[in-house]
PyMOL commands that place a pseudoatom at each C-alpha (Angstrom):
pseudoatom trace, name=CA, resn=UNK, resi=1, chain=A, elem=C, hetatm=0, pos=[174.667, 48.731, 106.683]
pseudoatom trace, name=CA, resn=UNK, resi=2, chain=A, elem=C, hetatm=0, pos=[172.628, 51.900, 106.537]
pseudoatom trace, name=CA, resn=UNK, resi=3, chain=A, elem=C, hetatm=0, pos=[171.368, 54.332, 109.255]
pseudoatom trace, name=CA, resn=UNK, resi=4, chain=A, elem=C, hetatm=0, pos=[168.421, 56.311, 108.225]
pseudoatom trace, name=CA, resn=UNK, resi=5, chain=A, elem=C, hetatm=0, pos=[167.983, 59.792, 110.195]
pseudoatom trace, name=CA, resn=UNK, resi=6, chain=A, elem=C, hetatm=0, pos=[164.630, 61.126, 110.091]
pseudoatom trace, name=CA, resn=UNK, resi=7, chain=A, elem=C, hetatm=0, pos=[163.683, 64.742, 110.263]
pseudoatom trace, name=CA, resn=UNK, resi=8, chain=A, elem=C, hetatm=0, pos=[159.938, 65.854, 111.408]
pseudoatom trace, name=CA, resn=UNK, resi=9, chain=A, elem=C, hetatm=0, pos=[160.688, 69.160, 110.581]
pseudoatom trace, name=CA, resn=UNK, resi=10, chain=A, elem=C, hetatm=0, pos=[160.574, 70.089, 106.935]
pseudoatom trace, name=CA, resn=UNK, resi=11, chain=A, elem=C, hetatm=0, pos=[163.832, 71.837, 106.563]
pseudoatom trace, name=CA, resn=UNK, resi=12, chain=A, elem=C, hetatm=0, pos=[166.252, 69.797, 103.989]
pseudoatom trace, name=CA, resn=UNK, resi=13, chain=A, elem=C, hetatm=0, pos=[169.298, 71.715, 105.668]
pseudoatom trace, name=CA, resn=UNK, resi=14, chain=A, elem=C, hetatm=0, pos=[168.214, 70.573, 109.248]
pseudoatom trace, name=CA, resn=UNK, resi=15, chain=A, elem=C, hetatm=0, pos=[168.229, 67.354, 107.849]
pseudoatom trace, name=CA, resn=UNK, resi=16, chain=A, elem=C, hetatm=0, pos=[171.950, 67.647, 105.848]
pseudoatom trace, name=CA, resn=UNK, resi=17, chain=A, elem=C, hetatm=0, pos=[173.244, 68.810, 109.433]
pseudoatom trace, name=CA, resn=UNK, resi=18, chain=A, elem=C, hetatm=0, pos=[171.938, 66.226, 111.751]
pseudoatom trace, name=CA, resn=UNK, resi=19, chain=A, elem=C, hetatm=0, pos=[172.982, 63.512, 109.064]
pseudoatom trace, name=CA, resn=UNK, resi=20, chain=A, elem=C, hetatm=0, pos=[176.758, 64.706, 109.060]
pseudoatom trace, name=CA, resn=UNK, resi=21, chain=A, elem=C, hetatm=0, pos=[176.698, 65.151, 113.038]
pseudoatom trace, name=CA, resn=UNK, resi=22, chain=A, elem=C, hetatm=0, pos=[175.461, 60.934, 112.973]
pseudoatom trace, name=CA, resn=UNK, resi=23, chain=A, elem=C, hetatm=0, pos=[177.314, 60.061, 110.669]
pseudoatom trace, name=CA, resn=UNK, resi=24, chain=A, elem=C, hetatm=0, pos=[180.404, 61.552, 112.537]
pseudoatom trace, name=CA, resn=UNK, resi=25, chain=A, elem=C, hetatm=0, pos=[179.249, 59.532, 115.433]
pseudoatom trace, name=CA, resn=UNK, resi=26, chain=A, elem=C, hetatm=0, pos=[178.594, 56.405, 113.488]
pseudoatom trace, name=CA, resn=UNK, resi=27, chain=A, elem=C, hetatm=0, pos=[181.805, 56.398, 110.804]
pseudoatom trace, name=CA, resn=UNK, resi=28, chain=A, elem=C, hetatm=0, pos=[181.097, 52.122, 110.367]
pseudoatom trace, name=CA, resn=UNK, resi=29, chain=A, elem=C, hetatm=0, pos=[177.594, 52.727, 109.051]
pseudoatom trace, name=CA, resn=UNK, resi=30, chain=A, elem=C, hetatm=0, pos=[176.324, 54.523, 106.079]
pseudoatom trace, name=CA, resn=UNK, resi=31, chain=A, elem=C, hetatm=0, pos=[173.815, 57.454, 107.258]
pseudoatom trace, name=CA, resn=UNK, resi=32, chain=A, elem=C, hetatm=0, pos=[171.032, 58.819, 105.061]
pseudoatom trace, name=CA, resn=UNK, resi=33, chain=A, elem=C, hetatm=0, pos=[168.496, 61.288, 105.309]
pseudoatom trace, name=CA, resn=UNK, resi=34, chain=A, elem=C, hetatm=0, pos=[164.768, 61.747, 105.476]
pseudoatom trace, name=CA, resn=UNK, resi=35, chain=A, elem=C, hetatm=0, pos=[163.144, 65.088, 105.202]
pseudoatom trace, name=CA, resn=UNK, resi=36, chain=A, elem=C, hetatm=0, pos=[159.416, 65.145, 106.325]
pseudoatom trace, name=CA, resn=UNK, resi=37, chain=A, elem=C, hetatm=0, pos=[157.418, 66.093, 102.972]
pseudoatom trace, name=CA, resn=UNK, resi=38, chain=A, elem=C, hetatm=0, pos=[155.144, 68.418, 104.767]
pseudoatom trace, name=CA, resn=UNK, resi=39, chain=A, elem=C, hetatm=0, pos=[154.527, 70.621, 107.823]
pseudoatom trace, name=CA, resn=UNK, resi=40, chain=A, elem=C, hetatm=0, pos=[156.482, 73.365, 109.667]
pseudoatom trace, name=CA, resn=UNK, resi=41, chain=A, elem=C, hetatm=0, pos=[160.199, 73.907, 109.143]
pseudoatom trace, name=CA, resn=UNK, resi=42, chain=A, elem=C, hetatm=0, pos=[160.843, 74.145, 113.008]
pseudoatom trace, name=CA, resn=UNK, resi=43, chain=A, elem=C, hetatm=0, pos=[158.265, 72.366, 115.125]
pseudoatom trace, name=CA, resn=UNK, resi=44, chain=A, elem=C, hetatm=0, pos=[157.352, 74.558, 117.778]
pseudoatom trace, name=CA, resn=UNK, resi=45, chain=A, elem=C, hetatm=0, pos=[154.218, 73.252, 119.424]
pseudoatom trace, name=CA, resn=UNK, resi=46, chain=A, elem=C, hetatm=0, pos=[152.226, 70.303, 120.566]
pseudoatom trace, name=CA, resn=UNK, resi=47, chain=A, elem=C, hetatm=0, pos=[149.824, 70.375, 117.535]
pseudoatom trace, name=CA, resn=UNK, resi=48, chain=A, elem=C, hetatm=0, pos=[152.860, 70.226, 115.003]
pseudoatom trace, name=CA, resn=UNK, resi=49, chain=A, elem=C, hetatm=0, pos=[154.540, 67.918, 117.013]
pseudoatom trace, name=CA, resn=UNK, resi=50, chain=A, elem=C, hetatm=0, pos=[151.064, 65.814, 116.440]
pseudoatom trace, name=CA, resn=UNK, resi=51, chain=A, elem=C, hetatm=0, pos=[150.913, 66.207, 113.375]
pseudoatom trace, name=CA, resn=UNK, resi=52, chain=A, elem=C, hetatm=0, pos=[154.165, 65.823, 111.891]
pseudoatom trace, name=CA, resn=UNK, resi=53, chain=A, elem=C, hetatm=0, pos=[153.587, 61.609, 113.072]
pseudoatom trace, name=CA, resn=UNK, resi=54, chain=A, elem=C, hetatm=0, pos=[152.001, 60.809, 109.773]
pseudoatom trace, name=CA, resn=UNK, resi=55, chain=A, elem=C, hetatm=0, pos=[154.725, 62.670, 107.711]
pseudoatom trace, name=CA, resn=UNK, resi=56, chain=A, elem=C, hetatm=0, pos=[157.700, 60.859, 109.878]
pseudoatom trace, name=CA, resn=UNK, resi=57, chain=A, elem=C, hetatm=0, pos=[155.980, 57.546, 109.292]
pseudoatom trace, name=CA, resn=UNK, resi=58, chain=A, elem=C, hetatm=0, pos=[155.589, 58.387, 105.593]
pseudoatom trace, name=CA, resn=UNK, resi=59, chain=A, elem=C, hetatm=0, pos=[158.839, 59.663, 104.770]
pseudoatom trace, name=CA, resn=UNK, resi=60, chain=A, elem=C, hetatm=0, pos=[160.655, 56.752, 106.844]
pseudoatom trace, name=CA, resn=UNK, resi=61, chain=A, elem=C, hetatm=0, pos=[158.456, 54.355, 104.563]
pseudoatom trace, name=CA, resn=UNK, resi=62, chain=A, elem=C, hetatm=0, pos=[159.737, 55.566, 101.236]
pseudoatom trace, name=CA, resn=UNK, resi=63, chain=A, elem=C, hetatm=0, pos=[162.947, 55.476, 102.810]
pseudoatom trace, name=CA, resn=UNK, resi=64, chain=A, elem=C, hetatm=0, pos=[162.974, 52.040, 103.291]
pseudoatom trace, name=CA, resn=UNK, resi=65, chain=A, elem=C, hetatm=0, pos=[161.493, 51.557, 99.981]
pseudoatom trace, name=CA, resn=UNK, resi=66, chain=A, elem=C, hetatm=0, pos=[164.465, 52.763, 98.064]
pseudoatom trace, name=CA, resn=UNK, resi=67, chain=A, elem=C, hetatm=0, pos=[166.992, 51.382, 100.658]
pseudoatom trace, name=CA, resn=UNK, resi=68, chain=A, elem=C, hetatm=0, pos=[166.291, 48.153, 102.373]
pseudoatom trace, name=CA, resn=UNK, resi=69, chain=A, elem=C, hetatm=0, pos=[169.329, 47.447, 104.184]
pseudoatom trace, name=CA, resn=UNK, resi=70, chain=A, elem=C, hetatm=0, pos=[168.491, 50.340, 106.509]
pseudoatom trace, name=CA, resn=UNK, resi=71, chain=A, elem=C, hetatm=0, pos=[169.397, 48.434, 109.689]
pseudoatom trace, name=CA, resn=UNK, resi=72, chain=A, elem=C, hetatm=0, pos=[168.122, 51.212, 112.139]
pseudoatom trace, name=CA, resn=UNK, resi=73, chain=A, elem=C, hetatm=0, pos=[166.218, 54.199, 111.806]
pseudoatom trace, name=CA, resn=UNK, resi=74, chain=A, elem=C, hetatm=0, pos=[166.781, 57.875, 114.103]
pseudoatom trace, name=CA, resn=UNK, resi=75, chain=A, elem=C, hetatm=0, pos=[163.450, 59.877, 114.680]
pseudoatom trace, name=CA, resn=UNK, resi=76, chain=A, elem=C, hetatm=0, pos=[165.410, 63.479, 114.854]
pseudoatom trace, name=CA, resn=UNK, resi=77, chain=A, elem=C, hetatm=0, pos=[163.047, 65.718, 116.725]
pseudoatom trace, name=CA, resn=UNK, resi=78, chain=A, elem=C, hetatm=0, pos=[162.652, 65.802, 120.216]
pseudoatom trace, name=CA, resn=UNK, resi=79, chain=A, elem=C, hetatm=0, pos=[159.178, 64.596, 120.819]
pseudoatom trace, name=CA, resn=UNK, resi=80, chain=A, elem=C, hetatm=0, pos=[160.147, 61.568, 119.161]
pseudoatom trace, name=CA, resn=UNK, resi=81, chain=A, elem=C, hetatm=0, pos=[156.696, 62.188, 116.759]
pseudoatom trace, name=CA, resn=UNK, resi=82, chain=A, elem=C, hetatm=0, pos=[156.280, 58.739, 115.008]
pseudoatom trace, name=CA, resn=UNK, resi=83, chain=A, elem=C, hetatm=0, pos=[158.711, 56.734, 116.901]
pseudoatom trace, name=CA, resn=UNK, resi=84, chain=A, elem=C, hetatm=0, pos=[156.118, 54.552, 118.304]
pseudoatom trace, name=CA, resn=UNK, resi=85, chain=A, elem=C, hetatm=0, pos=[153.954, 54.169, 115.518]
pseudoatom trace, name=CA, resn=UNK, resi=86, chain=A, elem=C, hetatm=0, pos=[157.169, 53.145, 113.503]
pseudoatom trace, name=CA, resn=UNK, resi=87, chain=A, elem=C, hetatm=0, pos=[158.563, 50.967, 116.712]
pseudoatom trace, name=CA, resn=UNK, resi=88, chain=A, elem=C, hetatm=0, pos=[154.946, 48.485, 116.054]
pseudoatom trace, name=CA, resn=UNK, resi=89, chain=A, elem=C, hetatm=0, pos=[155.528, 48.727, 112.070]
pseudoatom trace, name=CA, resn=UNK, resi=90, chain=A, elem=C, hetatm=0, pos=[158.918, 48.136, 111.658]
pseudoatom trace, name=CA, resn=UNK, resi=91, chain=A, elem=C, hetatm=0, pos=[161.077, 44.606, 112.408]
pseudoatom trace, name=CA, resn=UNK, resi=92, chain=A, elem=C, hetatm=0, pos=[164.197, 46.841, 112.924]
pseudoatom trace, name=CA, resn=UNK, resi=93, chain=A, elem=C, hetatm=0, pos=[164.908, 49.308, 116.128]
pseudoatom trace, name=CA, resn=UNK, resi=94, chain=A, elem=C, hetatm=0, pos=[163.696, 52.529, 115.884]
pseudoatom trace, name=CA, resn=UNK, resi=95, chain=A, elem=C, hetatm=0, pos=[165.467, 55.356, 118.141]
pseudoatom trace, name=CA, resn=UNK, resi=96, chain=A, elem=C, hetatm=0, pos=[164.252, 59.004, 119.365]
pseudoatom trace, name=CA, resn=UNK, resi=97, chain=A, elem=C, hetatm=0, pos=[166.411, 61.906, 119.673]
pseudoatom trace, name=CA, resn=UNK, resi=98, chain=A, elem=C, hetatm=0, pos=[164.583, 62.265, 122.699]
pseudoatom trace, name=CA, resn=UNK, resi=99, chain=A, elem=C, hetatm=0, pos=[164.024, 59.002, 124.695]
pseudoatom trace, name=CA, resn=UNK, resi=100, chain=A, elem=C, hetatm=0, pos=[168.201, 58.614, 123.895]
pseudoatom trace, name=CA, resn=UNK, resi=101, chain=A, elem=C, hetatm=0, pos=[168.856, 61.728, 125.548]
pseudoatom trace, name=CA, resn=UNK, resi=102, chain=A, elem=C, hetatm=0, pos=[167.118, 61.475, 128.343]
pseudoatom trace, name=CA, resn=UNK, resi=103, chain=A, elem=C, hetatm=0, pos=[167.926, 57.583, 128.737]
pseudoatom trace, name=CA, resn=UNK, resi=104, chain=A, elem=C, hetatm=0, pos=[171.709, 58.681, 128.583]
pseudoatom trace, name=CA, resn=UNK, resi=105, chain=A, elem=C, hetatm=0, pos=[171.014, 61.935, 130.768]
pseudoatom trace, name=CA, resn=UNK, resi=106, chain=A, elem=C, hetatm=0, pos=[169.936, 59.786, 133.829]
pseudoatom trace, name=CA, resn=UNK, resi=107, chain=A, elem=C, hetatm=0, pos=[172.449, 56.982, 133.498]
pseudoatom trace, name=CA, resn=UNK, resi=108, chain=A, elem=C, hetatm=0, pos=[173.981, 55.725, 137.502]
pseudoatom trace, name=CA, resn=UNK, resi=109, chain=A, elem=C, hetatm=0, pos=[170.493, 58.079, 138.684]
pseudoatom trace, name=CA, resn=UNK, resi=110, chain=A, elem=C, hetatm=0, pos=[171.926, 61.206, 138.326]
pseudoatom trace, name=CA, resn=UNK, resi=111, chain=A, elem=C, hetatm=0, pos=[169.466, 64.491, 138.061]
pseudoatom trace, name=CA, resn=UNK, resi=112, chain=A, elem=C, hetatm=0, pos=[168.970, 65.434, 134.600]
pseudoatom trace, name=CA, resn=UNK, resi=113, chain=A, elem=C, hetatm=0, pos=[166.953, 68.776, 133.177]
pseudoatom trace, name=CA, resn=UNK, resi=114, chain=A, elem=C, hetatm=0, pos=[166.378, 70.096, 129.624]
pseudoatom trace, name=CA, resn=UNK, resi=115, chain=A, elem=C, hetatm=0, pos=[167.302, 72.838, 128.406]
pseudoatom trace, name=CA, resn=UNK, resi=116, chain=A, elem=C, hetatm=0, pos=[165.218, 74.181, 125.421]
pseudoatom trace, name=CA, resn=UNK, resi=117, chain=A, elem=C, hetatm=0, pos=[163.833, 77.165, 123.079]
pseudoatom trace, name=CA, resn=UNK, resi=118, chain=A, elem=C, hetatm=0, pos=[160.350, 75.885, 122.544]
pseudoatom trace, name=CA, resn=UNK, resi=119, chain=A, elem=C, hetatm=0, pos=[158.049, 76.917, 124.622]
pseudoatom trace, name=CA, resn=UNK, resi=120, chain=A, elem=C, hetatm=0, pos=[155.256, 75.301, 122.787]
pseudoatom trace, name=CA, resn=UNK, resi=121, chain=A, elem=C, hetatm=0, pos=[156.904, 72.009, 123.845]
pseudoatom trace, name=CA, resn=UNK, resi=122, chain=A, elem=C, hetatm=0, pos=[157.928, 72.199, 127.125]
pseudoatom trace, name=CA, resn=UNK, resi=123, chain=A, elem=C, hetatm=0, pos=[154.753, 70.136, 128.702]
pseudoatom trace, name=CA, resn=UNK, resi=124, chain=A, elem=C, hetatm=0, pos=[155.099, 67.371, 126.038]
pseudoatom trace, name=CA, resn=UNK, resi=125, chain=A, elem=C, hetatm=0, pos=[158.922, 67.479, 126.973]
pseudoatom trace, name=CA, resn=UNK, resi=126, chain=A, elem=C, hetatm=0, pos=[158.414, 67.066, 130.405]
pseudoatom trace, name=CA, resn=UNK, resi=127, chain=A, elem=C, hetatm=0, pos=[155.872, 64.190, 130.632]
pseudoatom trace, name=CA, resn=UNK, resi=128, chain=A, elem=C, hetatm=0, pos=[158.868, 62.237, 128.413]
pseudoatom trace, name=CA, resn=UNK, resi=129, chain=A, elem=C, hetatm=0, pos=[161.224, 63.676, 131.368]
pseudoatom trace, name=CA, resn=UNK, resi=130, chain=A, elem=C, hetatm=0, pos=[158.654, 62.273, 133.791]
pseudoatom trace, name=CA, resn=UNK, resi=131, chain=A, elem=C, hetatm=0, pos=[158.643, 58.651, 132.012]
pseudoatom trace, name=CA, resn=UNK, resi=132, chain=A, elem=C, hetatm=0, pos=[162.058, 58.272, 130.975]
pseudoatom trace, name=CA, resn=UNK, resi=133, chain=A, elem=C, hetatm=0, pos=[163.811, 59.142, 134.000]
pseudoatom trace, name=CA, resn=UNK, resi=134, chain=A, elem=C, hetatm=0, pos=[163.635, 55.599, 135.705]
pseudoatom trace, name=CA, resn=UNK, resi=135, chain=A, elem=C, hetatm=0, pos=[165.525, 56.222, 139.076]
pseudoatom trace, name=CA, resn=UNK, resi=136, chain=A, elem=C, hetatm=0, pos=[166.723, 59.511, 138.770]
pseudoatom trace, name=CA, resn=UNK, resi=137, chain=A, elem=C, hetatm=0, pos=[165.548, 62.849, 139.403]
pseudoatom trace, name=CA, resn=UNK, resi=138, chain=A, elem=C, hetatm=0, pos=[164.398, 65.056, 136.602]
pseudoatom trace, name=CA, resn=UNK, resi=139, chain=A, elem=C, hetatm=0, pos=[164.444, 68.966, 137.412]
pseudoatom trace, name=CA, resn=UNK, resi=140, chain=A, elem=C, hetatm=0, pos=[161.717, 69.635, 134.704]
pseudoatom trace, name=CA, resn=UNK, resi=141, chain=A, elem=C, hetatm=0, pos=[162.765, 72.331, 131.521]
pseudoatom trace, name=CA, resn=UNK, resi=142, chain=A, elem=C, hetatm=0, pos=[164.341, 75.344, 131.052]
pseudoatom trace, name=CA, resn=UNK, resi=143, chain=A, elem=C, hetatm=0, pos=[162.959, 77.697, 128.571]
pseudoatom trace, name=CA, resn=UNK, resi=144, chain=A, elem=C, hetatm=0, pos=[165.091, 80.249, 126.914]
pseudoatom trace, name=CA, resn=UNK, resi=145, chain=A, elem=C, hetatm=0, pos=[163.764, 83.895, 126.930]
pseudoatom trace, name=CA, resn=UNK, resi=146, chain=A, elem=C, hetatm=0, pos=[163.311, 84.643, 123.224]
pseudoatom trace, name=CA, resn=UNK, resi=147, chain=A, elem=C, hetatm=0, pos=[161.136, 82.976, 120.386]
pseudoatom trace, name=CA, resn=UNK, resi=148, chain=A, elem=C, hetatm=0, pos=[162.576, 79.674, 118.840]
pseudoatom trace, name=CA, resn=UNK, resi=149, chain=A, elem=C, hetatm=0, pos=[162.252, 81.439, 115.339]
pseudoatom trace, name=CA, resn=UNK, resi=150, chain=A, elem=C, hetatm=0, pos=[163.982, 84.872, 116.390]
pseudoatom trace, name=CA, resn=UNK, resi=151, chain=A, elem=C, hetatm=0, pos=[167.055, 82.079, 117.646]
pseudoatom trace, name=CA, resn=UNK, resi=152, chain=A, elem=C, hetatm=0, pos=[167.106, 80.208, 114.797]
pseudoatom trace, name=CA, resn=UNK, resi=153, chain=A, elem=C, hetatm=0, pos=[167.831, 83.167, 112.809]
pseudoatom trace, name=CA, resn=UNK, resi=154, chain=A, elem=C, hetatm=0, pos=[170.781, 83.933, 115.208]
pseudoatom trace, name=CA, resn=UNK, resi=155, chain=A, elem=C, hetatm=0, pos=[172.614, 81.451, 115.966]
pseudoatom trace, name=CA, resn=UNK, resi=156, chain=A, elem=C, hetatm=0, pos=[175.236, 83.387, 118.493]
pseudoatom trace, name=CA, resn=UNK, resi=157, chain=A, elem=C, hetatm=0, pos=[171.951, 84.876, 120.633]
pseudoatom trace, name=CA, resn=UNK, resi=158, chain=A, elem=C, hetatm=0, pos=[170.333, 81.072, 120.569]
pseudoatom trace, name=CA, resn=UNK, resi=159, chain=A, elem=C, hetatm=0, pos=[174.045, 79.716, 122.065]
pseudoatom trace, name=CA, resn=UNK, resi=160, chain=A, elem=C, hetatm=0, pos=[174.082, 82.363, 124.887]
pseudoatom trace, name=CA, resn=UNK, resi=161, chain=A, elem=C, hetatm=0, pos=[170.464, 82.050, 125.673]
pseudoatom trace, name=CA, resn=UNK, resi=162, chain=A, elem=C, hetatm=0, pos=[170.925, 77.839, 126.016]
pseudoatom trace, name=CA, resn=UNK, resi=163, chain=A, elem=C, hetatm=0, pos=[174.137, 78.748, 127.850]
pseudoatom trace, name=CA, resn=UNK, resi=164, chain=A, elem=C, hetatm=0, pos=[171.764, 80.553, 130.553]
pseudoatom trace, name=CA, resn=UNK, resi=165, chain=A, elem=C, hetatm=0, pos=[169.405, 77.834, 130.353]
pseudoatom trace, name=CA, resn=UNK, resi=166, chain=A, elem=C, hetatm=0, pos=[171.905, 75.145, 131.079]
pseudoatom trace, name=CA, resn=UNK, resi=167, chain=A, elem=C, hetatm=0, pos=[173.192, 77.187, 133.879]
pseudoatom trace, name=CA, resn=UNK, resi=168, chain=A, elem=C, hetatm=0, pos=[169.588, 77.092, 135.326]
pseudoatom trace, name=CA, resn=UNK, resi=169, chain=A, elem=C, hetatm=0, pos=[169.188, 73.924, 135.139]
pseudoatom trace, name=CA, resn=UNK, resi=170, chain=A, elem=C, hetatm=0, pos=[172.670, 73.464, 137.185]
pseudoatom trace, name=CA, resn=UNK, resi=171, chain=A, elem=C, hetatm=0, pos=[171.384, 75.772, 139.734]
pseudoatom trace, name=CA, resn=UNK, resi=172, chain=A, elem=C, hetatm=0, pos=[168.009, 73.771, 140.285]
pseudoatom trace, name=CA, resn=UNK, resi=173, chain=A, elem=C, hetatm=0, pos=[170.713, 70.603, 140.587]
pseudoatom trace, name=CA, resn=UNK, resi=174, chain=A, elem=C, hetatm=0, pos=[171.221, 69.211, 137.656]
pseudoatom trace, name=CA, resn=UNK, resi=175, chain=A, elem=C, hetatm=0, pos=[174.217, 66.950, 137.021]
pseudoatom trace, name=CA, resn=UNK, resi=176, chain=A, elem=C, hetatm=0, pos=[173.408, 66.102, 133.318]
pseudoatom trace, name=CA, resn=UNK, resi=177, chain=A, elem=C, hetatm=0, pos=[171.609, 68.886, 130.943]
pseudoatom trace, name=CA, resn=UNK, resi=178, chain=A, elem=C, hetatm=0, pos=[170.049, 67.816, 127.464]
pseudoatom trace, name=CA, resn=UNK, resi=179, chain=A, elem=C, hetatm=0, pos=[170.061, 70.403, 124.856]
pseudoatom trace, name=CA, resn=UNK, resi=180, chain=A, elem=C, hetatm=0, pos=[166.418, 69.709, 124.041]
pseudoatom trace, name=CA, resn=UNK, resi=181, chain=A, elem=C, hetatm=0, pos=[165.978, 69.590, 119.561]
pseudoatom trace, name=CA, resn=UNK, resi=182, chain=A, elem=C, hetatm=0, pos=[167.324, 68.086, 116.867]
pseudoatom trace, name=CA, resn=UNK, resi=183, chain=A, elem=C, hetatm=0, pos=[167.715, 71.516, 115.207]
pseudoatom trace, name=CA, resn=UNK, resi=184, chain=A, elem=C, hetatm=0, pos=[169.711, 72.928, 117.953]
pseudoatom trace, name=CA, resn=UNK, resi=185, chain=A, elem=C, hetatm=0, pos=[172.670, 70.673, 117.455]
pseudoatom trace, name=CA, resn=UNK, resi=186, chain=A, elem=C, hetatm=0, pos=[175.398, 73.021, 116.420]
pseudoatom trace, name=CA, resn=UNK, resi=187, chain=A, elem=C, hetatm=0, pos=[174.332, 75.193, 119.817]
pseudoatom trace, name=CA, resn=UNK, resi=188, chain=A, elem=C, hetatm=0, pos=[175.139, 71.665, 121.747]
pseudoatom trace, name=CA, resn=UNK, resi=189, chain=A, elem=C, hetatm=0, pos=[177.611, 70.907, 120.385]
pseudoatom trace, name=CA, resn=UNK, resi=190, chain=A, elem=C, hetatm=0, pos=[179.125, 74.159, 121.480]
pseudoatom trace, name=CA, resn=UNK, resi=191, chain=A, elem=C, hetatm=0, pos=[178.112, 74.520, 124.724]
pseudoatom trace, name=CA, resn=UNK, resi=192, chain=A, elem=C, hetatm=0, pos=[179.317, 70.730, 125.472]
pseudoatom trace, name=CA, resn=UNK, resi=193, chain=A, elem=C, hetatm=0, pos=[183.073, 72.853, 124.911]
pseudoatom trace, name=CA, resn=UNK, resi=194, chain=A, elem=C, hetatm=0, pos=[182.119, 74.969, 127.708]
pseudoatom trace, name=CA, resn=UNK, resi=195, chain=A, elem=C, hetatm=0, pos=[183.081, 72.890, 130.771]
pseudoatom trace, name=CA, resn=UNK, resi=196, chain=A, elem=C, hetatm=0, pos=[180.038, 73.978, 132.807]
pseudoatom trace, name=CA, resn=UNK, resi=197, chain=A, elem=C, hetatm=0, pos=[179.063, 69.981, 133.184]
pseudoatom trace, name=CA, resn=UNK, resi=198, chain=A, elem=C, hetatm=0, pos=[177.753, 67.363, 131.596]
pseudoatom trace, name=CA, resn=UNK, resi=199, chain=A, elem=C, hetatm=0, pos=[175.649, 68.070, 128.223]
pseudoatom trace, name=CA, resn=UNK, resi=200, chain=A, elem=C, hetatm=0, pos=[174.125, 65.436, 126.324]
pseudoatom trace, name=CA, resn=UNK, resi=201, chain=A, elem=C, hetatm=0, pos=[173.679, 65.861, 122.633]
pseudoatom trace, name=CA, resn=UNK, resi=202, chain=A, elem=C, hetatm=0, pos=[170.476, 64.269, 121.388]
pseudoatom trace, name=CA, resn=UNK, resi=203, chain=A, elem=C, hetatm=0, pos=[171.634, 62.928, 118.474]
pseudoatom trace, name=CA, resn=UNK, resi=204, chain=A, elem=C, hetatm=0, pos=[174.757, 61.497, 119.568]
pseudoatom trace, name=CA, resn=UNK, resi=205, chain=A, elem=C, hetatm=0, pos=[173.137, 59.772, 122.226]
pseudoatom trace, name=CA, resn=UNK, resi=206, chain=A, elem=C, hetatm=0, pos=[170.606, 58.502, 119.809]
pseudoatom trace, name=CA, resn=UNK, resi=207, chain=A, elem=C, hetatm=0, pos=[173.327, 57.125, 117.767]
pseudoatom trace, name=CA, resn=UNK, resi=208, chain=A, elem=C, hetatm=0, pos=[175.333, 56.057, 121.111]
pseudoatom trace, name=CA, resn=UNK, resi=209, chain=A, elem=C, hetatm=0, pos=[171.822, 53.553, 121.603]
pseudoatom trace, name=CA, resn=UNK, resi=210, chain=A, elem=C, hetatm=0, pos=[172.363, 52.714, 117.404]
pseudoatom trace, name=CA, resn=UNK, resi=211, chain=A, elem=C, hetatm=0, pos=[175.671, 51.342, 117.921]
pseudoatom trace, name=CA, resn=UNK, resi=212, chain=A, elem=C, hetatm=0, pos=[175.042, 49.342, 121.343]
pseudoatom trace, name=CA, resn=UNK, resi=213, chain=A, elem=C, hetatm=0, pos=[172.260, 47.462, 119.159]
pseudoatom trace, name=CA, resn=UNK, resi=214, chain=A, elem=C, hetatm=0, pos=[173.905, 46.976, 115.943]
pseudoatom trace, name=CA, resn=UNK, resi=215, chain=A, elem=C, hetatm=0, pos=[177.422, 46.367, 116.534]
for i in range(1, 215): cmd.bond("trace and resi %d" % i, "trace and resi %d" % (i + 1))
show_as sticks, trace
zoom trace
C-alpha cells in the first residue's frame, strides 16, 4: 500500500524531506509525494494558508489519479489547509500534520504548547490548539524572534531560536511542545535530542495516526 504526503507549500525539496522523514516512520508502506502546483514556497500567513486549500485538494487529486492504491493521504502543513475538504471527498482517511500533533501532544491530558516561526499563523494555530486539546490544557504559541524566511535560510539560528521557544513554552507549563510546520522538521527532529521534554514531531505523529488506522 501507498502513503501519499502532501505539501501546501510549493517547495519540491520540502516535499523530498518530509517524504523520507514518513517514510522512515512508516518502512511497511510505500510513501509518495505531492508538491502543491502553485502558491508560496513557505506559507507564512492566514491568507496563504487559505489559499493553498484548492492547490492541496488539486494536487492530492492527480495523485490519486496516477496511484490508486494510495490507502491514506498526509496534509503536511500545519494548518492542515485542505484536510477537510479532502476528509468529505475522499473514501480513505485523510491526516493533518497538525490535528496529529496536537492529538498526540495532549494524550493522558497533559498541557501542550506550540512552538513556531510564523507569526502570520499563530491565531489560526491556536484556535486548532483551542479545538483539539479535548481535556488538556493548551498554553497557547510561542513565536520565535526572527522572520520565518531569515530562519529558513539558516538553519543553525532557526534550531536555537525553537530551542528558546520550546523552553518558553516549558516555563508557561508545558509538558508536551509541538514544533509547529511541516518545513521545520529537521529543527524537530533535533531539538527532540535535546532532553529538555517531550517534543512531538508533526509528521511522525501524523504517520503514528496512519499506522493505528491501516495496520
Amino acid at each position: 500500500m501507498k502513503v501519499l504526503i502532501v505539501n501546501p507549500n510549493s517547495n519540491r525539496a520540502t516535499t523530498e524531506m518530509m517524504r523520507k522523514y514518513a517514510q522512515a516512520e512508516l518502512p511497511e508502506f510505500e510513501v509518495i509525494g505531492a508538491t502543491a502546483a502553485a502558491g508560496p514556497k513557505m506559507i507564512t500567513e492566514d491568507i496563504a494558508l487559505g489559499q493553498s486549500r484548492r492547490y492541496v485538494v488539486s494536487a492530492v487529486l492527480n495523485a490519486l489519479d496516477a496511484n490508486p492504491d494510495i490507502a491514506a493521504v498526509v496534509v503536511a502543513a500545519y494548518g492542515d489547509p485542505g484536510r477537510d475538504i479532502l476528509e468529505d471527498l475522499l473514501d480513505i482517511p485523510v491526516f493533518g500534520i497538525g490535528k496529529s500533533s496536537m492529538v498526540a501532544a495532549s494524550q493522558g491530558g497533559r498541557a501542550f504548547g506550540v512552538a513556531t516561526s510564523t507569526p502570520g499563523l499563530a491565531t489560526a494555530i491556536a484556535a486548532m490548539g483551542e479545538r483539539f486539546k479535548g481535556d488538556a490544557d493548551f498554553v497557547g504559541v510561542t513565536l520565535t524572534k526572527s522572520d520565518p524566511t531569515v530562519l529558513a535560510a539558516d538553519p543553525q539560528r532557526q534550531f536555537e531560536e525553537l530551542r528558546d521557544a520550546v523552553q518558553a513554552c516549558v516555563d508557561k507549563g508545558a509538558q508536551a511542545v509541538i514544533i509547529g510546520g511541516g518545513p521545520l522538521s529537521e529543527t524537530a527532529r533535533r531539538l527532540s535530542e535535546l532532553g529538555m521534554g517531550t517534543i512531538i514531531e508533526p509528521v511522525p505523529a501524523a504517520c503514528a495516526m496512519v499506522r493505528k488506522v491501516l495496520t
